[in-house]
C-alpha positions as CSV (number, residue, x, y, z in Angstrom):
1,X,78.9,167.2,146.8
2,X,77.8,163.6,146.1
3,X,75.4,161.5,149.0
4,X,77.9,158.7,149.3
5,X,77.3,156.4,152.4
6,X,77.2,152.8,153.6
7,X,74.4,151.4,155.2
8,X,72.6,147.7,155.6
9,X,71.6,146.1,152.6
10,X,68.1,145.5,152.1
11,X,65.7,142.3,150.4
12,X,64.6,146.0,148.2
13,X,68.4,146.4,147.1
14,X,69.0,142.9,146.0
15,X,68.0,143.6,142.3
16,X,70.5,146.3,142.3
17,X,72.9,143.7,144.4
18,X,72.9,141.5,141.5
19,X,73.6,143.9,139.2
20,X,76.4,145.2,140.7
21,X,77.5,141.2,141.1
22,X,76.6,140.2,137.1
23,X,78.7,143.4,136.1
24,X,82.0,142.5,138.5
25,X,81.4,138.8,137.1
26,X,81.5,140.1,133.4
27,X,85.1,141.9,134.6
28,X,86.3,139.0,136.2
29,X,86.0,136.8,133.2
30,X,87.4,139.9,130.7
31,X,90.7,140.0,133.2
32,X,90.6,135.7,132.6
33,X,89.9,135.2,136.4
34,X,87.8,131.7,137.0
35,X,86.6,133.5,140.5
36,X,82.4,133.8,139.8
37,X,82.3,132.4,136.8
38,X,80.4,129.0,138.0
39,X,77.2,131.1,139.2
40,X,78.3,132.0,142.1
41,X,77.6,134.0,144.0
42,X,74.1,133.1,143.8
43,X,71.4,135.3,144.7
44,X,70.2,133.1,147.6
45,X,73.9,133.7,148.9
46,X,73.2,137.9,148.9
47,X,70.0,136.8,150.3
48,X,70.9,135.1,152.8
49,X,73.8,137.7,153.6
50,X,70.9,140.0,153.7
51,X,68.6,138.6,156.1
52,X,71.4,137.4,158.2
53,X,72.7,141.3,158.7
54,X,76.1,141.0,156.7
55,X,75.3,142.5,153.6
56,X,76.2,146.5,153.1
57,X,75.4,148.4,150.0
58,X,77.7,151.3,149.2
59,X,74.6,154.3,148.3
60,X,75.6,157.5,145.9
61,X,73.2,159.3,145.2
62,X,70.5,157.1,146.2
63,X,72.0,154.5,144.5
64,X,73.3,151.3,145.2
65,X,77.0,151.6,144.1
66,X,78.3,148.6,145.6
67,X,77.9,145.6,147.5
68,X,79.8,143.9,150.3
69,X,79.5,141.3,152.9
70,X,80.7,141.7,156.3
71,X,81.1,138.5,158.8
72,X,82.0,138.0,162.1
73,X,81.9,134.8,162.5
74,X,85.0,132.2,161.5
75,X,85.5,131.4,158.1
76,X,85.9,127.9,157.7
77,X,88.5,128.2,154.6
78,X,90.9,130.1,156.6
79,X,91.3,127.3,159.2
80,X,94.0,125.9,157.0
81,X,96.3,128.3,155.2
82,X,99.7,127.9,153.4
83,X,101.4,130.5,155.4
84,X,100.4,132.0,158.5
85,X,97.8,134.5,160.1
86,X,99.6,137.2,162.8
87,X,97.1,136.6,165.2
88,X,95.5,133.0,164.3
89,X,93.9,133.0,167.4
90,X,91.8,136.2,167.8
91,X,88.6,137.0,166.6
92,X,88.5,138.6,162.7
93,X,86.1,140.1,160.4
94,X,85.8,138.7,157.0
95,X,85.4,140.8,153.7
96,X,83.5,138.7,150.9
97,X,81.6,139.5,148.1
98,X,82.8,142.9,147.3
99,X,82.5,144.5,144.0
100,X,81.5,148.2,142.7
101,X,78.9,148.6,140.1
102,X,80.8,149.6,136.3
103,X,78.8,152.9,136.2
104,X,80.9,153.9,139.2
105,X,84.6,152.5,138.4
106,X,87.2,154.8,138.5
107,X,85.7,157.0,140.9
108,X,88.1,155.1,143.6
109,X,84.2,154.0,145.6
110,X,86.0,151.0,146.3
111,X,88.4,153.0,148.7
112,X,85.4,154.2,150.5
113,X,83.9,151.4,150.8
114,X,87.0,149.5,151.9
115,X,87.6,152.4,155.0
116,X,83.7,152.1,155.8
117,X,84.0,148.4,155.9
118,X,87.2,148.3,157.8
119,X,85.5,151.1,160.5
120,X,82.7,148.7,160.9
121,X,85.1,146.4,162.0
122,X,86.6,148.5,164.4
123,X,83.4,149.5,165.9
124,X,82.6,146.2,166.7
125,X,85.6,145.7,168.8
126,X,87.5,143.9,166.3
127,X,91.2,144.4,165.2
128,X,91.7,141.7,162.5
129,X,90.3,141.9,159.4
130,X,90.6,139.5,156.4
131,X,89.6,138.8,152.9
132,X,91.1,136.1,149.8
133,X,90.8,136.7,146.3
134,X,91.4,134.7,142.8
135,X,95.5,135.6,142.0
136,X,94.2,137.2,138.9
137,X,91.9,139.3,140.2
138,X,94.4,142.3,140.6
139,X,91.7,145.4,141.6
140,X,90.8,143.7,145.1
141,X,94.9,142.9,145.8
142,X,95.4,146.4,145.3
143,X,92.7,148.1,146.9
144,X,93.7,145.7,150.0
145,X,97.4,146.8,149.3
146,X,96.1,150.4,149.7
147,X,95.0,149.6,153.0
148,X,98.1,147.8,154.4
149,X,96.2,144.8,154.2
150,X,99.4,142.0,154.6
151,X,99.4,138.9,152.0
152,X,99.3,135.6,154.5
153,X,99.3,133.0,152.5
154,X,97.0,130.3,150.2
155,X,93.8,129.0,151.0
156,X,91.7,127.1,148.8
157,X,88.0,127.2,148.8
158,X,85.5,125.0,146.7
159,X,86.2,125.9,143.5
160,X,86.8,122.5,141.1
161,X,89.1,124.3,138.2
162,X,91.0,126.6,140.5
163,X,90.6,126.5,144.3
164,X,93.7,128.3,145.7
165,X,93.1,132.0,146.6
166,X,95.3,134.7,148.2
167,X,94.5,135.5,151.8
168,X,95.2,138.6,153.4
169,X,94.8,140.1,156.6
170,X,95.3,143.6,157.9
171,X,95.9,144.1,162.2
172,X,94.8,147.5,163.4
């Protein structure tokens, strides 16, 4: 049985952050997805999402498997949206920044991590949860999918060649 868990990430993890990060940019650009291919994100961004208590590491077996930050606070993107949130005006976590390292693909981790992260949510008195992704980046729509996450709409973010993403939301 594997030691598979979620925890806080760490200033110690963040070499093994950015790994997981440079390896789910390298897949990105293999499926021709634009999302992270500027530099970001940068590791002052994990960082930061570090020492400001959003970042979560996925651990098997001692190591870190994947990475994840967690907010709670408004997303400015998501204030303008071509469609429509179901509950625009409650509070909502935020999924960013997710990605599993390549020496664990296939091992459906990002399910776990998804439920752990969507738990966390819950715990904190929160019923709305909400990520966007690049259109191309067809792992995190269906992992989100999987989770009855609902598509909502566009947003765009600040991205110069390609700025509109696909926003969901999932309403527990």
């Amino acid at each position: 049985m594997a030691d598979i868990y979620v925890r806080k990430g760490t200033l110690a993890d963040l070499p093994s952050i950015m790994q997981v990060i440079d390896e789910a940019k390298q897949l990105l650009k293999a499926s021709g997805s634009s999302q992270w291919q500027d530099g970001y994100p940068y590791e002052s961004t994990l960082q930061a999402d570090i020492k400001n208590g959003i970042n979560y590491v996925l651990i098997d077996n001692g190591e870190v498997a994947g990475t994840a930050s967690l907010m709670f606070t408004e997303e400015p993107t998501y204030l303008d949206i071509d469609g429509a949130w179901q509950n625009p005006n409650e509070q909502y976590s935020t999924i960013h920044r997710i990605a599993i390292s390549s020496k664990f693909r296939g091992q459906h981790l990002s399910s776990y991590f998804m439920s752990n992260l969507i738990t966390i949510t819950e715990l904190n008195g929160i019923q709305n949860i909400r990520f966007d992704t690049h259109r191309l980046n067809k792992a995190m729509q269906a992992v989100g999918k999987g989770f009855n996450f609902k598509y909502r709409g566009i947003i765009e973010v600040d991205h110069p060649d390609d700025p509109k993403r696909l926003a969901y939301e999932l309403n527990l």
